[in-house]
C-alpha positions in Angstrom: 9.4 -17.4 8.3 9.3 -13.7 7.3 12.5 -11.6 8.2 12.4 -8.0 9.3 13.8 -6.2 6.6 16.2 -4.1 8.6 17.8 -6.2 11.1 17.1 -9.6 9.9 15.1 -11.0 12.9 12.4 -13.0 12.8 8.7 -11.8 14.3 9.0 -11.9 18.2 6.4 -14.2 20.4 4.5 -10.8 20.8 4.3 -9.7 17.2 3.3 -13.7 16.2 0.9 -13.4 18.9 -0.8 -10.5 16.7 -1.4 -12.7 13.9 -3.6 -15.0 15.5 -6.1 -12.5 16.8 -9.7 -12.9 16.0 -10.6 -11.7 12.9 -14.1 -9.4 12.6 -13.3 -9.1 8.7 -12.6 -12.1 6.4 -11.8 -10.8 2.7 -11.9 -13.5 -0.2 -8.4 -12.9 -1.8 -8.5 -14.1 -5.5 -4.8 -14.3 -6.2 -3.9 -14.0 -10.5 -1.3 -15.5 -11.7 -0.1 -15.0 -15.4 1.8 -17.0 -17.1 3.6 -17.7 -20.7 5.5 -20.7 -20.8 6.4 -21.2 -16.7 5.8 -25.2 -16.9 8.7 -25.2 -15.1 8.0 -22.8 -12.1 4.4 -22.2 -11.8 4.0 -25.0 -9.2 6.5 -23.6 -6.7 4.3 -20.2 -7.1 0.9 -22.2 -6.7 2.0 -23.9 -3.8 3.2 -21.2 -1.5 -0.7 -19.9 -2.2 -2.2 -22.8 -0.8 -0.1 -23.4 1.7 -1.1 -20.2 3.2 -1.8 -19.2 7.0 -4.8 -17.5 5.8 -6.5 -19.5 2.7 -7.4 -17.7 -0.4 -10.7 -17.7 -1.9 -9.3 -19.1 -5.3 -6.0 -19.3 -7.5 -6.8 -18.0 -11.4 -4.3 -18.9 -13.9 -4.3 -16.8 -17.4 -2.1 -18.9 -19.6 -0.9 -16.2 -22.1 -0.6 -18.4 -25.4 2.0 -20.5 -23.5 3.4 -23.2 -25.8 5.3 -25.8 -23.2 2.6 -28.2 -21.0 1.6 -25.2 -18.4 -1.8 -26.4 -18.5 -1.0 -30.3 -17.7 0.9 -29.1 -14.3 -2.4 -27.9 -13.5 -4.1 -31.2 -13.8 -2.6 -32.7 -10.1 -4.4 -29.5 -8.4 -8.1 -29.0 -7.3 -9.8 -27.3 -10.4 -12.6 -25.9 -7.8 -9.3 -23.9 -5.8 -6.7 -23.6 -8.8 -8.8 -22.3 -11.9 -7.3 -22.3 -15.5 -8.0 -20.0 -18.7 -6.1 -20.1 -21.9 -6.1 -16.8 -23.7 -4.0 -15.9 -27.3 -0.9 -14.2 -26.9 -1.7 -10.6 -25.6 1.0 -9.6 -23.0 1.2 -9.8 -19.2 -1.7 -6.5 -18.6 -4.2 -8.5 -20.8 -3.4 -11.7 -18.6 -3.8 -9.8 -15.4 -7.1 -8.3 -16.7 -8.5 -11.2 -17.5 -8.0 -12.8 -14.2 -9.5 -9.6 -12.5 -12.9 -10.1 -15.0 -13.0 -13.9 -13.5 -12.5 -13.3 -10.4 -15.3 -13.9 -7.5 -13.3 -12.5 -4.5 -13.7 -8.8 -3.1 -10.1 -8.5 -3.1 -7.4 -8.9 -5.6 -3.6 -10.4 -5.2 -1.1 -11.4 -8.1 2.0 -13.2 -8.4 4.2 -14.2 -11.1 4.8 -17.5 -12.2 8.6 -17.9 -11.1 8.2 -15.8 -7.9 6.3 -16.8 -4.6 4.9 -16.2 -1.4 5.8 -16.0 1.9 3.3 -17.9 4.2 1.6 -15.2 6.2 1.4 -12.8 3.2 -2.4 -13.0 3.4 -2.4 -13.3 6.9 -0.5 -10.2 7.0 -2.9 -8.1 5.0 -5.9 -9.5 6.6 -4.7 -8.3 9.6 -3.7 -4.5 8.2 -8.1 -4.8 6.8 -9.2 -5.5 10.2 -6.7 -2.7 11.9 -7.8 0.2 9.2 -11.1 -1.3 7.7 -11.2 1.5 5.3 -7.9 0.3 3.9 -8.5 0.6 -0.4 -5.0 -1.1 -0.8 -2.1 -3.0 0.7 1.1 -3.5 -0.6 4.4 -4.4 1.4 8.2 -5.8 1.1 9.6 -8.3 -0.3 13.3 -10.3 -1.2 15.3 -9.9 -3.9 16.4 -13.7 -4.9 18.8 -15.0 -7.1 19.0 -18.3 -9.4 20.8 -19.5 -6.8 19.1 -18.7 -3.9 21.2 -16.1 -3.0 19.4 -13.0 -0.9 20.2 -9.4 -2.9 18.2 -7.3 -0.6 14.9 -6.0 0.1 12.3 -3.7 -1.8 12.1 -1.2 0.6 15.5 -1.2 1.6 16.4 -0.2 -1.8 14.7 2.9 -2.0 14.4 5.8 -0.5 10.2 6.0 0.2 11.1 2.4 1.3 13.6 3.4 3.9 11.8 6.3 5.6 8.8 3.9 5.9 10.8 1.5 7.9 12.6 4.0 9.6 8.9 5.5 10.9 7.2 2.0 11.1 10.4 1.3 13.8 9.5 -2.1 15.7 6.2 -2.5 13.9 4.9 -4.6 11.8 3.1 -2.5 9.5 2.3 1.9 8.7 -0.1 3.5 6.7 1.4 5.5 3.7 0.0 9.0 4.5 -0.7 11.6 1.7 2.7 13.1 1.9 4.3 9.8 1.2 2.4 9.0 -2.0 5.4 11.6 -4.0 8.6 9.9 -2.8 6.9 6.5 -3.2 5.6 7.1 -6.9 9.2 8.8 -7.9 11.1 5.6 -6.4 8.2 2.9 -5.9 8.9 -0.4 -3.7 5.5 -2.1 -4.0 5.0 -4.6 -6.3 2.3 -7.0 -7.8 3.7 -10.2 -6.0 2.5 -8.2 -2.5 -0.3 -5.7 -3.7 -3.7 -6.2 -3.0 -6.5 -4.5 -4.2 -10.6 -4.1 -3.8 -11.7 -5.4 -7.0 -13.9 -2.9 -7.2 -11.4 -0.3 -7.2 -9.3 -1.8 -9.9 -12.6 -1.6 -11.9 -12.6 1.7 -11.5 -8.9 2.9 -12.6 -9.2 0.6 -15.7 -6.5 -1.9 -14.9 -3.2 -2.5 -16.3 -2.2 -0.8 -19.4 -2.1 -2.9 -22.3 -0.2 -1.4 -24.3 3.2 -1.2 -22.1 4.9 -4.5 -21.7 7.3 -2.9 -19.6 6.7 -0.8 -16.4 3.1 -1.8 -16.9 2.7 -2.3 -12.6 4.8 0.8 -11.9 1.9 2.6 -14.4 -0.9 0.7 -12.6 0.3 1.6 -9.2 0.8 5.4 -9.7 -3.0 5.4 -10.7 -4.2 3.3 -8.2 -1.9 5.5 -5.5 -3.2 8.8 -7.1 -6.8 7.1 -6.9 -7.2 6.0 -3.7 -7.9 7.4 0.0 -5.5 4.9 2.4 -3.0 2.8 1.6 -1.3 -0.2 4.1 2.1 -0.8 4.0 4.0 -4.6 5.8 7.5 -3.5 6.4 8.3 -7.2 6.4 8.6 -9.4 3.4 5.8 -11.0 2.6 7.1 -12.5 -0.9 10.0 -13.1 -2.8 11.2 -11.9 -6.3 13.5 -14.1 -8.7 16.0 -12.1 -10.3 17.6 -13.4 -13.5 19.1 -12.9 -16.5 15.6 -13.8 -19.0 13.8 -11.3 -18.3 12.8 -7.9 -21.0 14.3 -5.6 -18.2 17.6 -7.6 -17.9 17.8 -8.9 -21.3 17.5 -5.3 -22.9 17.9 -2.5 -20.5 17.9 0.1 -23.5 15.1 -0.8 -24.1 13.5 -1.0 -20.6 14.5 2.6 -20.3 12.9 3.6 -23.2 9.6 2.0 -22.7 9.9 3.0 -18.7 9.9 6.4 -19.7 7.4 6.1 -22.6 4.8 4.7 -19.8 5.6 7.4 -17.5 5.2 10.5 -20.2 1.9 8.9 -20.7 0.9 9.2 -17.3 0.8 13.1 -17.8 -2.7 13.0 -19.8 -4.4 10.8 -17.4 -7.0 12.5 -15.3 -6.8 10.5 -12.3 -3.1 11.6 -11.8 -4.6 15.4 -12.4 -7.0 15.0 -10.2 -3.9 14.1 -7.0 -1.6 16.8 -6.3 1.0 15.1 -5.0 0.9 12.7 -7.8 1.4 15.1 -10.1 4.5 15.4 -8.8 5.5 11.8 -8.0 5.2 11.3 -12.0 7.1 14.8 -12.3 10.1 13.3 -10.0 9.6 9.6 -11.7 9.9 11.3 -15.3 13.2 13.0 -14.5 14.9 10.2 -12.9 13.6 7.3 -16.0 15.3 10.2 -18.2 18.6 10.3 -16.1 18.3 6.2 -16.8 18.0 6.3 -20.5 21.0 9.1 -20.1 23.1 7.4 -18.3 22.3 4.1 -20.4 23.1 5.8 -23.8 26.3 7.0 -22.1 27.4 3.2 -21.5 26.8 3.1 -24.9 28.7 5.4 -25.9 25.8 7.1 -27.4 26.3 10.6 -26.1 24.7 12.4 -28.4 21.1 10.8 -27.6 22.3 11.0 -24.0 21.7 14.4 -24.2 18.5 14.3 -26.0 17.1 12.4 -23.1 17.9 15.0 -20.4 17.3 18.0 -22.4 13.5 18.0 -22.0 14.1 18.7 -18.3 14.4 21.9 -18.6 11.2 23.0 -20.0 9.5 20.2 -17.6 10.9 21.8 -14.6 13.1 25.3 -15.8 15.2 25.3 -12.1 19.1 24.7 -10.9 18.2 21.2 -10.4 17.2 20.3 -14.2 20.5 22.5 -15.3 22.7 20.7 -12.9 21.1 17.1 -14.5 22.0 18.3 -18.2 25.8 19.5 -17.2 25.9 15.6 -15.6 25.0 14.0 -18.2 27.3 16.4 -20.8 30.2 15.9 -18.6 29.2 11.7 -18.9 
C-alpha cells in the first residue's frame, strides 16, 4: 500500500474510492527497464510491473552488454508482455533510448533494475491523464530504501520544490506543477525515472537522454523535458521505491559525481529548449550554483582547498550579486 509522504497514513476509503472511477482515457504505458548485469534483481523490478492495478501495455528490457545470465531470468516470463533486446555496452541513456525506439505504447515509464514499483503507480497516473487530459508528463514521490529494508525518506520530502508541493497539494492526492514551480523544481529536482512518465511523442521531440553523461543523465533529461513542456502532474504519494547502496557511480565516487553533475548542467546552457523557457533558464542558473557549492564542499573534505575555490569562483561572473560573494567567502572560510 502507498503511504502519504507527510504523515505516513495510508489512502482513506474516500481517496481509494477515486481510484476505481471509470476511466474515459486508457494510455498504453510501455515501461523500460535497463539493465547491466541485474541477474540478481531484475525479477523483483519486473514483477511489481505486472502485478499492477492498472496493466501495462508491455515490459522492454535493454540488456546493456550484461555479462551474468540476465537474459535466462527472462525465459520463465511471457515474451509477448516482457520483451528482451541485447545491445553492446553503451551506458544507461543509450539503453533507455533504445527501449523508447521499440516501444508501441503512447506513453513512456522506466525503472531500474534493482528498484520497483508500488502497485497503483500506473493507476495513479492514469487517473492524473483522465483529470487533466492535456497532461504532457507525470512524475511523483517515491521511498528512499536501504539494503536492508530500512525507509530513509521520501523524494519530495527531501527537497524544497518537494515540500511546498505537498504543503499546497494538502489532503490530496495529486497537484499540477504550475509554471512558477518549474525553477525551484529544476534547482532541487524530486522526480525521477522510476515515477516519470512521458508521451512518447514528446520524448521524440527533446531528443532523449544524453549519451554522453553517465551521471546526472535524468536530472539533464528532465530539465529539458520540464523546460519543453506545457503541464506537468505531480502524485504526492509514493508511487515507487529507490534502493540506496553503496555500488553505485554516485556513492562509490562522489568526486566524481560532482564533477560530472556539474559538467551536464554547464551543458544545459547551450541548449535551445532551455533558452526558449524563462524560468528554466533560471532553474539551470540555481542548479549550476548549488552542483558548484557540491564540488566545493567535496574538494574541501578533501582537503583540496585550493580547487575548492576554483569551483565557486565562476559564480561571480554567472551571477555578479551578494549572494555569489557570500558563496565564495563560504567556501574560503571551509
Amino acid at each position: 500500500m502507498v503511504k502519504n509522504s507527510l504523515s505516513g497514513k495510508r489512502f482513506t476509503i474516500g481517496q481509494q474510492k477515486k481510484l476505481n472511477y471509470r476511466m474515459r482515457i486508457k494510455p498504453k504505458f510501455s515501461i523500460i527497464i535497463p539493465v547491466y548485469n541485474g541477474s540478481g534483481s531484475i525479477k523483483h523490478a519486473i514483477d511489481s510491473i505486472l502485478i499492477q492495478s492498472y496493466k501495462a501495455h508491455e515490459i522492454i528490457v535493454v540488456d546493456d552488454g550484461s555479462d551474468d545470465n540476465v537474459e535466462s531470468v527472462l525465459l520463465e516470463y511471457n515474451s509477448k508482455i516482457v520483451k528482451y533486446y541485447y545491445q553492446e555496452n553503451k551506458g544507461v541513456s543509450s539503453a533507455r533510448n533504445k527501449g523508447v525506439d521499440l516501444a508501441t505504447g503512447d506513453w513512456i515509464c522506466f525503472l531500474d533494475a534493482d528498484d520497483w514499483y508500488y502497485k497503483d503507480r500506473l493507476l495513479l497516473h492514469v487517473q492524473l491523464i483522465n483529470k487533466y487530459p492535456d497532461l504532457d508528463f507525470m512524475s511523483g514521490n517515491f521511498d528512499y530504501i536501504d539494503v536492508d529494508g530500512n525507509h530513509l525518506g521520501t523524494s519530495m520530502g527531501n527537497t524544497p520544490a518537494g515540500v511546498k508541493l505537498l504543503n499546497d497539494a494538502g489532503p490530496d492526492i495529486d497537484i499540477l506543477l504550475k509554471s512558477n514551480d518549474v525553477i525551484s523544481f529544476i534547482e532541487h529536482p524530486f522526480g525521477d525515472t522510476r515515477t516519470l512518465s512521458v508521451k512518447k511523442k514528446i520524448i521524440k521531440k527533446i531528443g532523449g537522454f544524453p549519451v554522453e553523461f553517465s551521471i546526472c543523465e535524468d536530472v539533464h533529461f528532465l530539465i529539458r523535458l520540464c523546460a519543453y513542456c506545457q503541464t506537468g502532474g505531480i502524485i504526492c504519494y509514493p508511487i515507487a521505491a529507490y534502493l540506496v547502496h553503496d555500488h553505485g557511480l554516485i556513492r562509490s565516487d562522489k568526486l566524481r559525481a560532482q564533477r560530472e553533475t556539474l559538467a551536464a548542467l554547464l551543458s544545459l546552457r547551450q541548449n535551445d529548449i532551455i533558452h526558449n523557457n524563462k524560468n528554466a533558464v533560471k532553474g539551470v542558473k540555481l542548479a549550476i550554483r548549488r552542483a558548484r557549492l557540491d564540488l566545493a564542499y567535496t574538494f574541501l573534505k578533501k582537503n583540496m582547498r585550493e580547487k575548492a575555490i576554483r569551483a565557486v569562483l565562476p559564480l561571480i561572473i554567472q551571477n555578479p550579486k551578494l549572494q555569489s560573494i557570500k558563496d565564495i567567502l563560504s567556501v574560503i572560510r571551509g
